[in-house]
BASE-566727 format. One record per residue (C-alpha): z, x, y; residue number from 1. Coordinates in Angstrom, 3 decimals, padded with zeros to 6 digits. Each point is the difference from the previous one (the first is absolute). Example, Ala and Ser with C-alpha at 12.3 -4.5 7.8 and 13.67 -1.06 7.14 Angstrom:
2
{rec {007.800; 012.300; -004.500}; 1};
{rec {-000.660; 001.370; 003.440}; 2};
//
This chain:
90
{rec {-008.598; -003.529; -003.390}; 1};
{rec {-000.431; 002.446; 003.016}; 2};
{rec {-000.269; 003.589; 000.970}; 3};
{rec {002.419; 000.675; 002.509}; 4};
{rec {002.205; 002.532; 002.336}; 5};
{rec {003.909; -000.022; 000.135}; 6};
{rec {000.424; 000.260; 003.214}; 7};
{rec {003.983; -000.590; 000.471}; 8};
{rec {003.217; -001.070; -002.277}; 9};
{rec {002.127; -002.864; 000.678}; 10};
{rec {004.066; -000.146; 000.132}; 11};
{rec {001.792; -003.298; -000.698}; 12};
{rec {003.866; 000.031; -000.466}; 13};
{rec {-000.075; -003.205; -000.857}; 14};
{rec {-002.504; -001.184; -002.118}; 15};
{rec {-000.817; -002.089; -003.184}; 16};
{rec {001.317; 001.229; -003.072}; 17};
{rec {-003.785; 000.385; -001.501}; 18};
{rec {-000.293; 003.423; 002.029}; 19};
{rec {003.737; 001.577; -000.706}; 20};
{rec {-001.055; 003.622; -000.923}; 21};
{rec {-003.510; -000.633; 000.988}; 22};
{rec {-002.788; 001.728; 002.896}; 23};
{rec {-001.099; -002.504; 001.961}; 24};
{rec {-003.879; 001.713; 001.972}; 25};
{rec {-002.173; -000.752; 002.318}; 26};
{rec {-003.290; 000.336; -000.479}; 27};
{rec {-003.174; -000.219; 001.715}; 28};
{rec {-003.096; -001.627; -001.626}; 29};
{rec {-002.867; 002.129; 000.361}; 30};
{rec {-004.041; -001.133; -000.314}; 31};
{rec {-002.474; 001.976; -001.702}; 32};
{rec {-000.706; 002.784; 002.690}; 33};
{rec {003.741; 000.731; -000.358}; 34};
{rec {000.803; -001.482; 003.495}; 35};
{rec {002.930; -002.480; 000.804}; 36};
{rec {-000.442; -004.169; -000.433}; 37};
{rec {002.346; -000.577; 001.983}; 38};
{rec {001.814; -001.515; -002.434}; 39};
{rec {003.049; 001.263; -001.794}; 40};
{rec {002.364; -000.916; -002.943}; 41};
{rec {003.776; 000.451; -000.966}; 42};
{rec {-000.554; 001.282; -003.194}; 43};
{rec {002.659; 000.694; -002.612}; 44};
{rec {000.088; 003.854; -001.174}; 45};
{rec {-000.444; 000.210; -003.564}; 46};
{rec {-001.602; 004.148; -000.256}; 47};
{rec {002.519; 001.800; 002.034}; 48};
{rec {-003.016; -000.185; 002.824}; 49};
{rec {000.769; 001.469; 004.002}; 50};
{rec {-000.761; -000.500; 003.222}; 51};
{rec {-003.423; 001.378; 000.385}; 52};
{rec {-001.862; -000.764; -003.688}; 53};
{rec {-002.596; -001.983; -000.222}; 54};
{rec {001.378; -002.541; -003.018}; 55};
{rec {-001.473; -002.410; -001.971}; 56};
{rec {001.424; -003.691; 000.780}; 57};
{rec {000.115; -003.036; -002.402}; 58};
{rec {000.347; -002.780; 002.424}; 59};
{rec {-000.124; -003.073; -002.308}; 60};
{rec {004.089; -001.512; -000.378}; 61};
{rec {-000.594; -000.920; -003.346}; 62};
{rec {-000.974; 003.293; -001.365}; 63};
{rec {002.171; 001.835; 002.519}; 64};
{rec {003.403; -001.924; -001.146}; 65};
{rec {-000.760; 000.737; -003.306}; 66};
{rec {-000.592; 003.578; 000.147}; 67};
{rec {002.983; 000.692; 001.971}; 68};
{rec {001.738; -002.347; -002.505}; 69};
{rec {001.235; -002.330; 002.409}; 70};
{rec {-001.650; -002.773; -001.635}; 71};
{rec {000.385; -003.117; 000.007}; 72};
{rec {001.834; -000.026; 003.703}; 73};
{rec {-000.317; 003.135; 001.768}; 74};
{rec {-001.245; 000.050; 003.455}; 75};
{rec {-002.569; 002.803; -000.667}; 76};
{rec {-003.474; -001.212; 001.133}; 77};
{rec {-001.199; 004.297; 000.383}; 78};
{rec {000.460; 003.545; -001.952}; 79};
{rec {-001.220; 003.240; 000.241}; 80};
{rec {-001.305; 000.548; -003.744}; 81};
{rec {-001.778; 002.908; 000.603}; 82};
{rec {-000.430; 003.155; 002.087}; 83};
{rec {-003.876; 000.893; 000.645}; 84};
{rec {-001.062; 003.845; -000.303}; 85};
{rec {-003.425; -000.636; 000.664}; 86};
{rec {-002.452; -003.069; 000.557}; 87};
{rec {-003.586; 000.433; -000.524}; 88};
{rec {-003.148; -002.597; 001.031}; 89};
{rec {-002.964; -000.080; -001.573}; 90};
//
């Protein structure tokens, strides 16, 4: 599980029936100090979450397929299960 940044939205006319009627996001993993990895997921929208909100990203299959309840077969591996207001370090 990450803290990340949607950064763009992908568009697929043809695609696998596991996304019909679903947002497909990209998002950018983000360290600690809140600055790009350099890595980035496509992450399945399950909050309603935009381009530009920083989104909390379960990135384990598994858990993923099941919460988007495309389990046993879905081809989920990311989704956005959260959208962060604030993070705070101690």
């Amino acid at each position: 599980m990450y803290i990340g940044r949607v950064t763009g939205s992908i568009v697929a006319t043809i695609h696998h029936a596991t996304f019909d009627g679903r947002k497909l996001l990209l998002v950018d993993k983000l360290g600690l100090d809140g600055a790009s990895s350099g890595d980035y997921d496509i992450a399945m929208d399950l909050v309603q979450a935009g381009v530009g909100d920083l989104v909390l990203v379960l990135d384990e299959g598994g858990s993923a397929r099941l919460l988007s309840g495309t389990e046993p077969n879905g081809a989920v591996r990311a989704v956005i299960v959260g959208i962060v207001d604030e993070v705070e370090l101690q």
